[in-house]
One Martini backbone bead per residue (centre of mass of N, CA, C, O) as a GRO file, in nm:
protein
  256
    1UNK     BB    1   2.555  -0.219  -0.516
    2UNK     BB    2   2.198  -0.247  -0.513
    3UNK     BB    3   2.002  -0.314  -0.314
    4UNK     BB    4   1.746  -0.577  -0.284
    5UNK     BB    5   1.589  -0.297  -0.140
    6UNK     BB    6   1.311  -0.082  -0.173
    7UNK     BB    7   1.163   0.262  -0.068
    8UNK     BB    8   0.870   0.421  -0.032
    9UNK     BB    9   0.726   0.777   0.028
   10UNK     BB   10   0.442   0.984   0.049
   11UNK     BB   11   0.450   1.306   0.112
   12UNK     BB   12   0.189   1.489   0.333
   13UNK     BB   13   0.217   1.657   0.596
   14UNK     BB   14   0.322   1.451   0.809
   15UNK     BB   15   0.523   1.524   0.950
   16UNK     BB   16   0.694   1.331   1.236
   17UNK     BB   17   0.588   1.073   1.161
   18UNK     BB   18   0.811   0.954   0.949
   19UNK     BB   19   1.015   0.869   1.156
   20UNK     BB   20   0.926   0.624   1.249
   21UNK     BB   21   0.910   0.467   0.945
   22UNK     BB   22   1.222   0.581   0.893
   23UNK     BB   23   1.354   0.402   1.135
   24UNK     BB   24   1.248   0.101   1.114
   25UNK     BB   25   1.401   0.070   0.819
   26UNK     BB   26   1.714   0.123   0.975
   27UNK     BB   27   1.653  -0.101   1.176
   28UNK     BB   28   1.665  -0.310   0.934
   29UNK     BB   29   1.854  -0.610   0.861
   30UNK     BB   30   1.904  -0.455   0.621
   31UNK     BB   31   1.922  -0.282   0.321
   32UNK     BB   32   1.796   0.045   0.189
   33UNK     BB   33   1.652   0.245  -0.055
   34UNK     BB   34   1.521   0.543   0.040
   35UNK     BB   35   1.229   0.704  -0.103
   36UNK     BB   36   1.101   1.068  -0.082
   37UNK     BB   37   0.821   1.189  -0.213
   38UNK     BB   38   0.739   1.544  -0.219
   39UNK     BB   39   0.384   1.679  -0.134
   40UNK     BB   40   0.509   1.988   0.062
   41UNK     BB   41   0.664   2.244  -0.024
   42UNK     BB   42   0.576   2.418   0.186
   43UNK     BB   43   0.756   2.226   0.393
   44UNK     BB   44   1.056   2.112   0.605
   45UNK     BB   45   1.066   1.807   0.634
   46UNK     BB   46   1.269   1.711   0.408
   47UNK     BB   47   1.502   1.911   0.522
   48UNK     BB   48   1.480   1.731   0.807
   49UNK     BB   49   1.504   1.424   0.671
   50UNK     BB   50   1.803   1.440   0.559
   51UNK     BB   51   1.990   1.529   0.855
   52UNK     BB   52   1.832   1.248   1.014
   53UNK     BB   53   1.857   1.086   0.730
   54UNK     BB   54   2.089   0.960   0.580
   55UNK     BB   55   2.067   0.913   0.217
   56UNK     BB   56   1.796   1.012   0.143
   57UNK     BB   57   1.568   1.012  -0.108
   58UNK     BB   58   1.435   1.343  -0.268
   59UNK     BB   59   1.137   1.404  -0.472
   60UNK     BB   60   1.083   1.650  -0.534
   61UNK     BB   61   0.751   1.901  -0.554
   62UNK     BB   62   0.558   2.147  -0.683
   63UNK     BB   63   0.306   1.956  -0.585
   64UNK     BB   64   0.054   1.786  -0.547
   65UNK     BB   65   0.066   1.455  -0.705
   66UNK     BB   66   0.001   1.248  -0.524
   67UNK     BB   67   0.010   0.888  -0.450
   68UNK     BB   68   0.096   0.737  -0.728
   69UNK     BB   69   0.244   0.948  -0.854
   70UNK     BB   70   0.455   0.943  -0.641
   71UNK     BB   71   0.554   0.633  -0.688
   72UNK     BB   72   0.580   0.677  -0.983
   73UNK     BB   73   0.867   0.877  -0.958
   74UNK     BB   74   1.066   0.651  -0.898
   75UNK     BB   75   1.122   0.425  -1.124
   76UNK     BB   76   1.387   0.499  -1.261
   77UNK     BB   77   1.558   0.472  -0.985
   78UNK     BB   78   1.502   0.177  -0.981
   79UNK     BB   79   1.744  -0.132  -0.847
   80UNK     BB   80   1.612  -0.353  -0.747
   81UNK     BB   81   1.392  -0.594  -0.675
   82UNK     BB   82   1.265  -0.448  -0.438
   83UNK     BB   83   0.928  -0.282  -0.354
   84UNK     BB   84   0.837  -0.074  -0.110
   85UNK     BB   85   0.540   0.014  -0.015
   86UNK     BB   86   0.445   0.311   0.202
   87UNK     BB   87   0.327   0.459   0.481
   88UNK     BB   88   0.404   0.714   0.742
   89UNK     BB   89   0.162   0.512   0.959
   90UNK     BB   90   0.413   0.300   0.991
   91UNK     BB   91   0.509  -0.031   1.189
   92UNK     BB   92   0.806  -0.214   1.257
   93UNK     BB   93   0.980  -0.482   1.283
   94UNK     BB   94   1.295  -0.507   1.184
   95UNK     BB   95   1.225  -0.848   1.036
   96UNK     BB   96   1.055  -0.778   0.835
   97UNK     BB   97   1.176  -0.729   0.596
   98UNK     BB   98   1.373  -1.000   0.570
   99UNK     BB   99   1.151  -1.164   0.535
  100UNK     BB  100   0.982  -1.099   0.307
  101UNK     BB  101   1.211  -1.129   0.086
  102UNK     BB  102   1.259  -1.432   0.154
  103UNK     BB  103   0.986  -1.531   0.044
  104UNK     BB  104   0.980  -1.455  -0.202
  105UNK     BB  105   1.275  -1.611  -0.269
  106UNK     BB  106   1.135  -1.852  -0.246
  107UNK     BB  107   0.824  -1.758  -0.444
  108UNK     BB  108   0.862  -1.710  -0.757
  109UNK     BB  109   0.532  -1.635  -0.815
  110UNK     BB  110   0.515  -1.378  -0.646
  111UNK     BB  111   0.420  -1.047  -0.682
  112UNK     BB  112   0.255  -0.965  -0.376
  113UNK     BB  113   0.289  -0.860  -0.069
  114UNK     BB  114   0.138  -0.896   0.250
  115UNK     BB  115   0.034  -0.797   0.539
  116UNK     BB  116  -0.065  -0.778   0.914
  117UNK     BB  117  -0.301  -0.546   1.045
  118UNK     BB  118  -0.262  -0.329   1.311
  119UNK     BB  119  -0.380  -0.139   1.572
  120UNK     BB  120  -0.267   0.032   1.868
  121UNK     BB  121  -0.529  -0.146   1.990
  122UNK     BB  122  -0.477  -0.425   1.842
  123UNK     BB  123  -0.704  -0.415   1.609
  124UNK     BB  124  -0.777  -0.587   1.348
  125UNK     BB  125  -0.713  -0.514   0.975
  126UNK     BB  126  -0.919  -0.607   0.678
  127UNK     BB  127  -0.725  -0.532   0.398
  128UNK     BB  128  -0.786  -0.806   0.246
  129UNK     BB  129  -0.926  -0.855  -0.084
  130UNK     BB  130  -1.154  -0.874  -0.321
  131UNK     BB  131  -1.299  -0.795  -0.606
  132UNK     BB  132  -1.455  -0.571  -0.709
  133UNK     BB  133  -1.779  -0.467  -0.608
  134UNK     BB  134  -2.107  -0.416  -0.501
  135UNK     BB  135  -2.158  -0.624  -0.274
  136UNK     BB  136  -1.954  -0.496  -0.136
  137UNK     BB  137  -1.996  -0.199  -0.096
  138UNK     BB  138  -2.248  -0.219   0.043
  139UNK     BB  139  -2.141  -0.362   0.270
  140UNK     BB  140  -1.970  -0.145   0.381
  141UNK     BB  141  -2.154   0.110   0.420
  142UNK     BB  142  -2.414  -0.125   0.572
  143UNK     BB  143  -2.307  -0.315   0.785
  144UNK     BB  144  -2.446  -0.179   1.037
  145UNK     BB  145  -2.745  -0.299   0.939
  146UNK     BB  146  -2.699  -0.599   0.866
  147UNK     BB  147  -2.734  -0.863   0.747
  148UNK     BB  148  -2.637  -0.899   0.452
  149UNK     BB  149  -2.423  -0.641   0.468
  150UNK     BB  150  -2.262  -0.799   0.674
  151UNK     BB  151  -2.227  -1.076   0.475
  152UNK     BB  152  -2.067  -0.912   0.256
  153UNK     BB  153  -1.860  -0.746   0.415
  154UNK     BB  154  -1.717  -1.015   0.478
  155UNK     BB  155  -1.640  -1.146   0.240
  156UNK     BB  156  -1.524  -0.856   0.113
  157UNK     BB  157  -1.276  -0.871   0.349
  158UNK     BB  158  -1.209  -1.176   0.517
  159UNK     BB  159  -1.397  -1.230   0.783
  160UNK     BB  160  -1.463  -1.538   0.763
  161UNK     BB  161  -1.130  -1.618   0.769
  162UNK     BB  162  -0.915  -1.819   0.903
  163UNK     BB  163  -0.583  -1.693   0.866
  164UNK     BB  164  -0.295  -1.923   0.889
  165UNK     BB  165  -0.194  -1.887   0.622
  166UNK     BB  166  -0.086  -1.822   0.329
  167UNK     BB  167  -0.280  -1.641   0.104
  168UNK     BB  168  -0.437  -1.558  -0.149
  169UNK     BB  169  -0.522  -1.258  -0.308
  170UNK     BB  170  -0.679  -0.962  -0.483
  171UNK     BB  171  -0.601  -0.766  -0.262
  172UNK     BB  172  -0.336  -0.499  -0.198
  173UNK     BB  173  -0.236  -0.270  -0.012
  174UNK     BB  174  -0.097   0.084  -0.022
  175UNK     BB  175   0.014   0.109   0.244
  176UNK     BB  176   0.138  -0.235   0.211
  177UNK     BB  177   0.350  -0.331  -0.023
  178UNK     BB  178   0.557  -0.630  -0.199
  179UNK     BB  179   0.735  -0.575  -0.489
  180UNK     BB  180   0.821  -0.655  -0.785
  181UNK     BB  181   1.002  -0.409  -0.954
  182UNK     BB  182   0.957  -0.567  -1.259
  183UNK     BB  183   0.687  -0.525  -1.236
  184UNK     BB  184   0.634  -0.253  -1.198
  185UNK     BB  185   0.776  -0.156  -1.415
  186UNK     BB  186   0.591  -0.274  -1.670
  187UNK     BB  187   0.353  -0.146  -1.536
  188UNK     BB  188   0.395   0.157  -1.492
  189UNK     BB  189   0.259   0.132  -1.243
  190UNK     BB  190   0.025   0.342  -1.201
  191UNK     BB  191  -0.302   0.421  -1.284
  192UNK     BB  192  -0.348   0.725  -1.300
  193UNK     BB  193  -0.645   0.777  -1.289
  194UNK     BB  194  -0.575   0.657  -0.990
  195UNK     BB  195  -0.484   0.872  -0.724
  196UNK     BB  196  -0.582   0.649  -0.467
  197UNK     BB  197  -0.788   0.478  -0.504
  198UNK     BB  198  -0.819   0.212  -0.640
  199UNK     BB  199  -0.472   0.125  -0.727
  200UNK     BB  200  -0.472  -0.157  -0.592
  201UNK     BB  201  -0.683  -0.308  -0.729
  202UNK     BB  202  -0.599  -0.263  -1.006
  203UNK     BB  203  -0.238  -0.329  -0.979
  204UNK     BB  204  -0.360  -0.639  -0.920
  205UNK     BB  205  -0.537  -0.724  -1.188
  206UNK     BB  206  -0.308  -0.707  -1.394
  207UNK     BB  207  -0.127  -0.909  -1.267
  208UNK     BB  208  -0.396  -1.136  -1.248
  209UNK     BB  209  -0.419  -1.081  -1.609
  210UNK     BB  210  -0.103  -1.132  -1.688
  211UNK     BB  211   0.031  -1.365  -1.489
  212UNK     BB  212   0.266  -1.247  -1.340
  213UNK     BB  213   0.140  -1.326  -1.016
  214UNK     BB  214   0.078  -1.313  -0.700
  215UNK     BB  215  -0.154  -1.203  -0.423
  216UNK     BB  216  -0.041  -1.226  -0.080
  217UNK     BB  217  -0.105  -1.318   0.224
  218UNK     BB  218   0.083  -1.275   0.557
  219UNK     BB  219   0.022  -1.332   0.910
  220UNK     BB  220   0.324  -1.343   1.003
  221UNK     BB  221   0.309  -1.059   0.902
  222UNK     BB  222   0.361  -0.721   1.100
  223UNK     BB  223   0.170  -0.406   1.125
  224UNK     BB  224   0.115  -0.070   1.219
  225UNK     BB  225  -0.132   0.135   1.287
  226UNK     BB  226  -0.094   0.515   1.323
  227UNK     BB  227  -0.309   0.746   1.369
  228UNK     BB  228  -0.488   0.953   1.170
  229UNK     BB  229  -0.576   1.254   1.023
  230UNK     BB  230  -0.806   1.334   0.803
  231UNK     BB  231  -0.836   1.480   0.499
  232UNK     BB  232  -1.055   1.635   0.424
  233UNK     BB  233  -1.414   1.629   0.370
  234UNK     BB  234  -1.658   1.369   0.404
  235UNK     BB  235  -1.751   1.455   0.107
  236UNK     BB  236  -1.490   1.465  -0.038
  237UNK     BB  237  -1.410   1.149   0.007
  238UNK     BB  238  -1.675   1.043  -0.104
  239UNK     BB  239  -1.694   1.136  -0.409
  240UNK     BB  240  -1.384   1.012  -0.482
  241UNK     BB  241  -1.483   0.695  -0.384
  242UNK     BB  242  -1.713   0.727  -0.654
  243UNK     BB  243  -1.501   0.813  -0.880
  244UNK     BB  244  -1.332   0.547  -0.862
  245UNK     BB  245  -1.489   0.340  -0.877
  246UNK     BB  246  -1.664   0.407  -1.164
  247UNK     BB  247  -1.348   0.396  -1.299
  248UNK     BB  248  -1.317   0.115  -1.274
  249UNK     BB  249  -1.571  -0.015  -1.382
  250UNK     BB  250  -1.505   0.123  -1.676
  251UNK     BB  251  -1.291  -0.091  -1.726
  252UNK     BB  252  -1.374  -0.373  -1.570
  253UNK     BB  253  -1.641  -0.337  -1.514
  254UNK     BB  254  -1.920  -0.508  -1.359
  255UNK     BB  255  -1.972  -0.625  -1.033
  256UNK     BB  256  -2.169  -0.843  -0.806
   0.00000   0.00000   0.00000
């Protein structure tokens, strides 16, 4: 029988960091079966990390085909119940899959859980977000000139509520995050158009707008983010930023 979590990564550049992430999931106290989208054909990591962690499904690309096409590259292959999306520069506790997993089956109403985030100086980071709007995004853009700005800022990141208890919330990030495997098979994973900005921000209000469940904030589930330099140049990454941005809005609407 199939594990009944499965996870995917999308390899581009990672280097030896994916081995700390892929280390995490062996030592984690239930079997995963893991799949690794490799978007780095130029480089031999992937055929170094098949004979560090024997089992490990990769699923060569002739090119990088992105981040969303590279998770949904996956679904074919995927018989889990449960499947986790994660990037490979994250690290959690044995516990965490396993309990993950427990809470989904106590409530069968969610469909994609999402953990609490802290940066390895300790500091927590506010992933959990209000549904795209404009008045998040300029708050996100200016709220270090304070006023209004950073109580947009603060609003549409979820930054003014003290959350102690399980909370829905309007999107999780694509960073990591735990969906019921039937929901992401029927929604045909991610929707193309979104290579990878909002492409989590689309494929949870999707969830939320065909009442398939719930996407849940839990903070006693807790992940590392460790730091890793950005690819390309940041004209080049906010260019992409607005050019995603206004395909969501083309899509859904314009929210104020």
């Amino acid at each position: 029988m199939a594990p009944i979590l499965s996870a995917c990564m999308v390899m581009y550049r990672c280097g030896d960091e994916i081995d700390v992430a892929l280390r995490c999931i062996q030592n984690a106290d239930l079997e995963v079966s893991v799949f690794l989208c490799d978007n780095s054909p130029e480089e031999m990591t992937a055929e170094r990390v098949k004979w560090t962690f024997p089992g490990i499904v990769v699923l060569p690309q002739k090119k990088n085909i992105g981040l969303t096409a590279g998770h949904n590259a996956v679904l074919p292959s995927l018989q889990s119940k449960y499947h986790l999306l994660m990037n490979p520069n994250l690290s959690f506790h044995p516990s965490l899959l396993r309990s993950m997993v427990s809470y989904m089956e106590a409530h069968p109403n969610i469909a994609i859980l999402c953990p609490r985030f802290f940066g390895e100086d300790g500091k927590e980071l506010f992933f959990p977000r209000r549904q795209l709007s404009v008045r998040g995004l300029l708050g996100c853009a200016f709220g270090g000139l304070g006023g209004f700005f950073l109580r947009w800022e603060r609003e549409y990141m979820l930054a003014n509520h003290d959350i102690e208890m399980p909370t829905p919330v309007d999107t999780a990030p694509i960073s990591f995050m735990l969906i019921r495997t039937e929901i992401f098979r029927k929604l045909g994973g991610f929707d193309p158009r979104f290579v990878q900005t909002q492409a989590d921000a689309d494929l949870c209000r999707r969830i939320l707008e065909n009442r398939m469940g719930s996407v849940v904030y839990h903070p006693d589930l807790q992940v590392i983010v460790r730091q890793t330099e950005n690819d390309g140049l940041p004209y080049e990454r906010q260019r992409h930023r607005l050019s995603t941005v206004l395909r969501y809005f083309m899509k859904w609407g314009i929210t104020w």
